[in-house]
N, C-alpha and C positions, 0 to 999 in steps of 0.2 A: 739790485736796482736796474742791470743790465738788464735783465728779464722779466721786469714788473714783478719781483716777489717780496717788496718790501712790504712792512707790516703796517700797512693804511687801515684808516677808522672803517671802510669795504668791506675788508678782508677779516678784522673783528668782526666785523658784524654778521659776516659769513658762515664763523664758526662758535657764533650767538656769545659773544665776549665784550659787547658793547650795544647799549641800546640803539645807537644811530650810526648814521656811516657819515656825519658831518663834519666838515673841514675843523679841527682843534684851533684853528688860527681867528678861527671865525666870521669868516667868510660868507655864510650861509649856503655854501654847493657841498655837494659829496664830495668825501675825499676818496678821490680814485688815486692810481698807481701815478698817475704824472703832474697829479694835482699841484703840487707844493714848487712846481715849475711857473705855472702862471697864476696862483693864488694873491688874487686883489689885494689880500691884508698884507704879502711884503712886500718890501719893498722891490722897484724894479733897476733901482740903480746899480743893483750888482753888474746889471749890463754894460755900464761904464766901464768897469774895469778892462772887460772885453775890449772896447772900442778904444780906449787909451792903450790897452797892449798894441795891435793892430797899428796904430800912430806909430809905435815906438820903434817896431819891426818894417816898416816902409809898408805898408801893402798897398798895394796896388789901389789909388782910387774908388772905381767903379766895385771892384770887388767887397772891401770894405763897405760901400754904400748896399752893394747886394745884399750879404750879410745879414749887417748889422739892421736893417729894414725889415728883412722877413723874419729874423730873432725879436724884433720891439713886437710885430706885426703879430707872431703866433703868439705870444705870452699876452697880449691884449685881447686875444681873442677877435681879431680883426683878418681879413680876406689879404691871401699873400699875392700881390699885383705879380707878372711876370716882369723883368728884370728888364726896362726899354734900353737897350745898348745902341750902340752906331754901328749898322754892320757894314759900312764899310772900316772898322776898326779890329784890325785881329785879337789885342785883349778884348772890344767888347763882345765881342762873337764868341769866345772862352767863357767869360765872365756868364752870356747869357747862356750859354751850353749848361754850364758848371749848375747855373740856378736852376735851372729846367730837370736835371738831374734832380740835384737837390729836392725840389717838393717832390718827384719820384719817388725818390729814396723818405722820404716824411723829415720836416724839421724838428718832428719830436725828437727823431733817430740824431739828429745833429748833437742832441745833451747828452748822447751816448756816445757819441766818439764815432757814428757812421757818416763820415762824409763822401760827398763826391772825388775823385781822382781826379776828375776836372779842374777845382781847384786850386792844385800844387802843381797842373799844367799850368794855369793860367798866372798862378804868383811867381815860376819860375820865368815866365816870360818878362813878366816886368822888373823883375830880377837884371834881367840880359840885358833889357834894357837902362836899366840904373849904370851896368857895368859898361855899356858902349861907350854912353855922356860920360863917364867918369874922369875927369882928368888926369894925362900919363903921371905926374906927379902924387897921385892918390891913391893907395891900396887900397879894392874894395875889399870888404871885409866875407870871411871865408864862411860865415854861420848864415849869409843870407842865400838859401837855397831854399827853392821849391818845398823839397821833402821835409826840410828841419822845420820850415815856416810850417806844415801840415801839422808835424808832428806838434809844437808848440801850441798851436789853434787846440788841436784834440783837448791836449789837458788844460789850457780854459774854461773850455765849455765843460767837461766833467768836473773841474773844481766849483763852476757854477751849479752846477746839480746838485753835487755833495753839501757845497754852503749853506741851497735852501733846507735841503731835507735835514741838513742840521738845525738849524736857525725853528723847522717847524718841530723837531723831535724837542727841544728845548723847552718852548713853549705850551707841545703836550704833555709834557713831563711835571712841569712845574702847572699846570692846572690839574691833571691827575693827583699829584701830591696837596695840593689845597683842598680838592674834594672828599683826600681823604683824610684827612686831618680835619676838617670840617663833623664826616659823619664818626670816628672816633670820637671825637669831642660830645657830639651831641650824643653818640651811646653812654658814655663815662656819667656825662651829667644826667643822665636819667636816671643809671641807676645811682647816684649818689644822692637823688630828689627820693628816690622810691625808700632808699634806708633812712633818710634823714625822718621819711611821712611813717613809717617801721616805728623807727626810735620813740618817736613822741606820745604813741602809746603804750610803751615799756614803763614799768615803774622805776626800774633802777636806768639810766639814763647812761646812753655811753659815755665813756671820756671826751671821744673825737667832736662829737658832735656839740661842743662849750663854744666851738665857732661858728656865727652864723654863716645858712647855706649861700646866700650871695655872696659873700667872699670867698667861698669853697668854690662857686661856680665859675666866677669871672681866673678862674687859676689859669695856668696854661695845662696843656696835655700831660707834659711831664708830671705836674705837681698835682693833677689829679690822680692820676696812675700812683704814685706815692701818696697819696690820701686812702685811696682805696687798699693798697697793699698792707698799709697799717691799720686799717679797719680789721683786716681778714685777719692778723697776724691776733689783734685784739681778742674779738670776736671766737678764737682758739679758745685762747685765756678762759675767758668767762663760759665757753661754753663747759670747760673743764674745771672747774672751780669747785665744785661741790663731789670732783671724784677723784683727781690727780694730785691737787693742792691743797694746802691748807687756805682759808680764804684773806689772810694778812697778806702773803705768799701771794698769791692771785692782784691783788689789788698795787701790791708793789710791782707785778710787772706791769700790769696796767699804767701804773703812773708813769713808769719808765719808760713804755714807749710811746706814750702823748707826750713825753718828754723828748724823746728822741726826731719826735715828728714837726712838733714848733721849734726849736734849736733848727733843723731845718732848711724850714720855711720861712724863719730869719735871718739865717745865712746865706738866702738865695738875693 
């Protein structure tokens, strides 16, 4: 994912493994490699979590508005304003350094974990300052640092990443598995149409076929595949009737395993 080499509907389509290269979410865009970051069909309030971390760990105002703005800003697909600070204010002159960097460096890169250095200047600043105002009575507390507040920001934003591209592998997965349980389905019952339209101009009539085919058809998956396996297992039988067996012999496994196939079908 670092490196855009995750397995997008693109990159099927690349190595002719898929008919289209369209978002599984259903979105109607291509799925590119960073697609599933600003994909309209989820949701975008994962970004909350971000901004409620942010709260929790003091950040800096203006920073936090930086941010959290040109994160809403590029996943909407919307123009990222430059960062209006106070410059006679030394965090906002960090804060706007830090952004101006930032779309440098790309906000795509920010879901990777590339951010500005600027930043962990800028939040240790207002650190310092938390710690001036502090009351001598107050211990500030040892974990609000520049570095560690960077380090924690990182794995936000890449647990953000990871959660969409999960959230969409889930989605492709389970419509992949529907489509193929769909064309399965539609194979099994053709051919259980094709022997049933067979059978009815055989004079001797199989066993199987004493059930009508609309109730054979409306089956599930499983209990077609188990229709058809006792067909074939059948179909043995009788094909060998008049060379391996006696034909008494023949017709009692025949009953036995139409026997074995409704017992079943009524204990499902």
């Amino acid at each position: 994912m670092i490196h855009n080499l995750q397995y997008t509907k693109s990159r099927a389509m690349l190595f002719e493994e898929t008919e289209n290269s369209s978002c599984p979410m259903g979105c109607g865009m291509d799925e590119t490699a960073l697609h599933h970051l600003g994909c309209s069909s989820l949701p975008a309030s994962d970004l909350r979590s971000i901004n409620r971390w942010m709260s929790h760990q003091n950040t800096a105002p203006p920073i936090q508005l930086a941010i959290m703005s040109s994160l809403k800003a590029w996943i909407s697909d919307e123009p990222i304003l430059p960062f209006p600070g106070d410059t006679t204010d030394k965090l906002d002159r960090l804060t706007a350094l830090a952004h101006t960097e930032q779309s440098l460096i790309g906000w795509t890169q920010a879901f990777k974990g590339r951010l500005s250095k600027k930043w962990t200047t800028a939040q240790g600043l207002w650190y310092d300052h938390m710690r001036h105002n502090l009351p001598s009575s107050e211990k500030f507390p040892k974990r609000y640092t520049g570095p560690i507040w960077m380090k924690k920001l990182v794995a936000q934003l890449i647990f953000y990443n990871l959660n969409r591209w999960q959230i969409r592998n889930e989605t492709a997965q389970a419509t992949e598995s529907a489509d193929e349980y769909r064309k399965t389905r539609e194979i099994h019952q053709s051919t259980i149409t094709a022997l049933y339209q067979q059978n009815s101009t055989e004079p001797d009539p199989h066993a199987l076929y004493k059930q009508p085919l609309g109730d054979i058809l409306n089956m599930s998956n499983e209990r077609l595949v188990n229709w058809l396996q006792s067909h074939s297992a059948s179909s043995s039988y009788r094909a060998h009737q008049h060379h391996d067996k006696p034909p008494h012999l023949t017709q009692n496994l025949l009953q036995q395993d139409l026997h074995k196939f409704i017992q079943h079908e009524t204990e499902r």
